[in-house]
C-alpha positions as CSV (number, residue, x, y, z in Angstrom):
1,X,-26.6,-0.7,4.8
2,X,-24.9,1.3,7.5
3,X,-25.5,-1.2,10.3
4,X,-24.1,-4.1,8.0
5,X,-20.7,-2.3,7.8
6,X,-19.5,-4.2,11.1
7,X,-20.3,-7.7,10.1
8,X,-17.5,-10.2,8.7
9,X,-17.1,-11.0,5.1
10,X,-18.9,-14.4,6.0
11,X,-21.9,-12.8,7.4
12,X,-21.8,-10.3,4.7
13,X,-21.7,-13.2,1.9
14,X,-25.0,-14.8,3.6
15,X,-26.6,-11.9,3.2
16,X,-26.2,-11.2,0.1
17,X,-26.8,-14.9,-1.3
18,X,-30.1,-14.7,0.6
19,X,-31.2,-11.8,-1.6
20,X,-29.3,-9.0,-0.1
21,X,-27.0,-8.0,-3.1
22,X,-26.4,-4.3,-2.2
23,X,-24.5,-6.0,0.3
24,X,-21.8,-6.8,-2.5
25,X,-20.7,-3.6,-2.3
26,X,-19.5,-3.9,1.2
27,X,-17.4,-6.4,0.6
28,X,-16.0,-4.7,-2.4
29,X,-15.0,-1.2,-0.8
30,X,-13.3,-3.4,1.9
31,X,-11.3,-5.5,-0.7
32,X,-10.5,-3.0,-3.7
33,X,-7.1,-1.9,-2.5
34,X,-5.8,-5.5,-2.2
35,X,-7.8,-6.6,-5.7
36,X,-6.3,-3.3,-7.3
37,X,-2.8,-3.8,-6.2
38,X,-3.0,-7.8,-7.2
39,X,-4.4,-6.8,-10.9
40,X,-2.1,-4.2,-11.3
41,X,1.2,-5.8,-10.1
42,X,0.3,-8.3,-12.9
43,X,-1.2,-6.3,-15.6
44,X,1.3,-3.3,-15.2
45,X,-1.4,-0.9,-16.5
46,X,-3.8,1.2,-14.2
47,X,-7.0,1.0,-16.2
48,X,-6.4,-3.0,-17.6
49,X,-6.6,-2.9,-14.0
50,X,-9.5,-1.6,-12.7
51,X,-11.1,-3.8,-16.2
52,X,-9.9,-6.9,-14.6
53,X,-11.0,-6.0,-11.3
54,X,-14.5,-5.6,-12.4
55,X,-14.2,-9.0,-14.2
56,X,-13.0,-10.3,-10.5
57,X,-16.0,-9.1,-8.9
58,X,-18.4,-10.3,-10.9
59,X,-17.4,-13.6,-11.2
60,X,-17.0,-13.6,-7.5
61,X,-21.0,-12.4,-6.9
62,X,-21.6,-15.3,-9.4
63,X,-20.1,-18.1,-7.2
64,X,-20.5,-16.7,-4.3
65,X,-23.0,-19.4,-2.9
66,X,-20.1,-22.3,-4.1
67,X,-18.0,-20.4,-1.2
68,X,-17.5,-22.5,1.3
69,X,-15.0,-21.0,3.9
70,X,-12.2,-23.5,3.8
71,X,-10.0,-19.9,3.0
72,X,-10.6,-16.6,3.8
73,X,-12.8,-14.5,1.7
74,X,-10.1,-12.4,0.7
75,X,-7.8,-14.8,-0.2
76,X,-10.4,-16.9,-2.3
77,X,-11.8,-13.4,-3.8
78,X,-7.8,-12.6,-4.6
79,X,-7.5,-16.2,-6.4
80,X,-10.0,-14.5,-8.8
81,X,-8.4,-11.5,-8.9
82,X,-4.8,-13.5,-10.2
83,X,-6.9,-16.1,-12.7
84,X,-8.4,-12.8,-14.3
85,X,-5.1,-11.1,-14.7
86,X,-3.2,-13.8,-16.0
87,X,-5.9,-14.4,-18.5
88,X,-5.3,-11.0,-19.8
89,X,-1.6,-11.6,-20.0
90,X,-2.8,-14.9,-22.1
91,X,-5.0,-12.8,-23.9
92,X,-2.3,-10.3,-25.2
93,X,0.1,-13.8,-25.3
94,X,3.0,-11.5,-23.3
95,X,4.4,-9.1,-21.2
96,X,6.3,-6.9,-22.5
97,X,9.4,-7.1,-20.5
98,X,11.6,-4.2,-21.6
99,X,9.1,-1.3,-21.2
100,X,9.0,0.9,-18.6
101,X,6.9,3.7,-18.5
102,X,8.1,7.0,-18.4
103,X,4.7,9.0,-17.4
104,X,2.9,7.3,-14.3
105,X,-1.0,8.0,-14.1
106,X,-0.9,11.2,-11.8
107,X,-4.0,9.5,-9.4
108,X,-2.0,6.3,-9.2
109,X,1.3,8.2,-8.2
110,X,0.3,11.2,-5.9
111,X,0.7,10.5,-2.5
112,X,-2.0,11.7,0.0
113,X,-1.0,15.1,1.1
114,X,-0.2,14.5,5.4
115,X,-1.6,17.0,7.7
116,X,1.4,19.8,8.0
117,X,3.5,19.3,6.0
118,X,5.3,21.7,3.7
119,X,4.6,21.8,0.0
120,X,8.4,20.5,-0.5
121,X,7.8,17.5,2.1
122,X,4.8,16.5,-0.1
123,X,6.6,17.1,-3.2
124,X,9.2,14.6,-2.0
125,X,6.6,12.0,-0.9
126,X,5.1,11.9,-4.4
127,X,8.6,12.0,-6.0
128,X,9.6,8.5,-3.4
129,X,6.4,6.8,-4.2
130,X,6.9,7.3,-8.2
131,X,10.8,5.8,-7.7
132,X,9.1,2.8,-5.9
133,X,6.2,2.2,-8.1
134,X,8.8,2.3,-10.9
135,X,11.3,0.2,-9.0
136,X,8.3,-2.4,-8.8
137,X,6.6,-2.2,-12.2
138,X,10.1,-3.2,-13.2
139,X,10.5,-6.1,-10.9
140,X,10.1,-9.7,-13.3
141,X,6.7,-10.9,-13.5
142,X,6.7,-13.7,-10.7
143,X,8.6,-11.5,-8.2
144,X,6.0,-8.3,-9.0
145,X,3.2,-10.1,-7.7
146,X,4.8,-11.9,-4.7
147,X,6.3,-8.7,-3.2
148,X,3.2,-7.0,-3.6
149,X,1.1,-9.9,-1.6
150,X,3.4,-10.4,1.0
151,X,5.9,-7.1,1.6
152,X,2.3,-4.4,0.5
153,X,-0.9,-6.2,1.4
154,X,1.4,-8.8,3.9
155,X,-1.1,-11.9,3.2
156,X,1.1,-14.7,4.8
157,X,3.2,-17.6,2.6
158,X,1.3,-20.0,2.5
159,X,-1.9,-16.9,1.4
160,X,0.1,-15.3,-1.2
161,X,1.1,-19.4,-2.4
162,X,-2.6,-20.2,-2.5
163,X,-3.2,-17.6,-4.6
164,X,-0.6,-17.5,-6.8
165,X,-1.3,-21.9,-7.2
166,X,2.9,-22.0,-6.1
167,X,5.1,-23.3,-3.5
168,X,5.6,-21.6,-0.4
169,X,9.4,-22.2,-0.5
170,X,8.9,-20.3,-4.3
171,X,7.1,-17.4,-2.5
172,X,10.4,-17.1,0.2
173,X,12.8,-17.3,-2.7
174,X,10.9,-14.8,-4.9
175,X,10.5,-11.8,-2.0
176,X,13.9,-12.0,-1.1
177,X,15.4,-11.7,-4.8
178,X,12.1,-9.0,-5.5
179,X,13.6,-7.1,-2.0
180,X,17.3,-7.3,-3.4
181,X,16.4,-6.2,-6.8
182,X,14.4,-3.4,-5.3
183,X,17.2,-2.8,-3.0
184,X,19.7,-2.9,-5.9
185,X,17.9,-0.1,-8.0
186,X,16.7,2.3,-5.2
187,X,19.9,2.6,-3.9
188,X,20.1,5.4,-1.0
189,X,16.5,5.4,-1.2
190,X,16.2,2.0,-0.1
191,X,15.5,2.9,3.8
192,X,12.7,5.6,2.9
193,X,9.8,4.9,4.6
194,X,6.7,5.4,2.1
195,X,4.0,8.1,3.4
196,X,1.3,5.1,1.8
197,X,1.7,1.7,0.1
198,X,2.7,2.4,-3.7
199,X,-0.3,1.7,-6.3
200,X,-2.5,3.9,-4.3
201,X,-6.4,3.2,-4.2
202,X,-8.0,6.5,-4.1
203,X,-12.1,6.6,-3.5
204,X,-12.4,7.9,-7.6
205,X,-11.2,4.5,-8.6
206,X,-12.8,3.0,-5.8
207,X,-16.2,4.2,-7.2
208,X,-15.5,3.4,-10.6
209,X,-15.1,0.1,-10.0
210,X,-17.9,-0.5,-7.4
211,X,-20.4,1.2,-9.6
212,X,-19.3,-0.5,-12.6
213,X,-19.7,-3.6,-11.0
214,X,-22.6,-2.8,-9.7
215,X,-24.7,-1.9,-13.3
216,X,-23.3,-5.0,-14.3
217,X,-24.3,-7.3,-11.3
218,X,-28.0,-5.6,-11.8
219,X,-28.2,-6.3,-16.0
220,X,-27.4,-9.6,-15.3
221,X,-30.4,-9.6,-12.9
222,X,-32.4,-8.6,-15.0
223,X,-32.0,-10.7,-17.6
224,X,-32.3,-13.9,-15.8
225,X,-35.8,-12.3,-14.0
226,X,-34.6,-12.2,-10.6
């Protein structure tokens, strides 16, 4: 699999149609951070998350030969990614608005340690990143997943408005008031420059989902006889 790891996502993709799934999982370690952060900026939950991620990928390797380039991979594969999340939101009929958690996963909050630094520069890091990922899970619903398209994973307007099926002008108007209501509760803290993006994607999670995926890709295989 190793000398596959330099090919595009559309070289990848006829691989794996031909017959090559392993191949899949290529082109899920390169997309998990950007699938991750889409799910959860929607879902608001880590591990509703990483559910609706596997839901993503599977229904991805499933229409993968209807792919026909007209978009990028990533920004068809994250047009999944939205449809699934949403349909969880459906599925539990709202969002509950009001709540803000108090207690952040500690693998979606640390920050990755940087080579010498001091224990209290590291302790601050994690302490920013938890203000911001709070600061964000408490954005509205529409703005949540705009800022985290364009200002985290900066997919372009018109990207982040395919993906989230809205007007590009609605994607400008929805970063800036997401960036002044971020601006607005982070106060002093507003000009900190974040050791990573918030909502880190550490390998554990990573793995999770790719293996998950995975046993699920092959069941299905086997119970069609391929």
């Amino acid at each position: 699999m190793s000398r596959h790891l330099t090919l595009g996502d559309d070289e990848i993709i006829r691989c794996v149609v031909a017959g090559q799934t392993a191949l899949f999982e290529i082109l899920m370690r390169r997309h998990n951070p950007r699938v991750f952060r889409t799910t959860r900026a929607i879902l608001r939950d880590d591990a509703e998350a990483e559910d609706a991620m596997q839901d993503t990928y599977v229904r991805a390797f499933m229409s993968l030969a209807t792919f026909e380039g007209r978009a990028l991979f990533s920004t068809w594969l994250t047009r999944i990614a939205v449809y699934e999340a949403l349909a969880r939101v459906r599925r539990r009929r709202q969002f509950d608005l009001l709540s803000s958690s108090e207690e952040l996963e500690a693998e979606s909050t640390t920050a990755i340690p940087f080579a010498g630094q001091s224990p209290e520069q590291n302790a601050a890091d994690v302490e920013t990143s938890t203000l911001v990922e709070r600061a964000v899970d408490a954005l509205p619903d529409g703005f949540r997943a705009v800022f985290m398209l364009r200002a985290v994973e900066e997919m372009s307007t018109a990207e982040t408005a395919e993906c989230l099926g809205i007007p590009e002008d609605t994607v400008k108007t929805r970063l800036h008031r997401a960036r002044a209501l971020l601006q607005k509760t982070l106060f002093e803290h507003a000009e900190v420059v974040l050791p990573a993006p918030p909502f880190a994607f550490h390998l554990s999670r990573c793995d999770r989902v790719v293996t998950g995926v995975l046993r699920r890709i092959a069941a299905g295989e086997r119970a069609t006889g391929a």
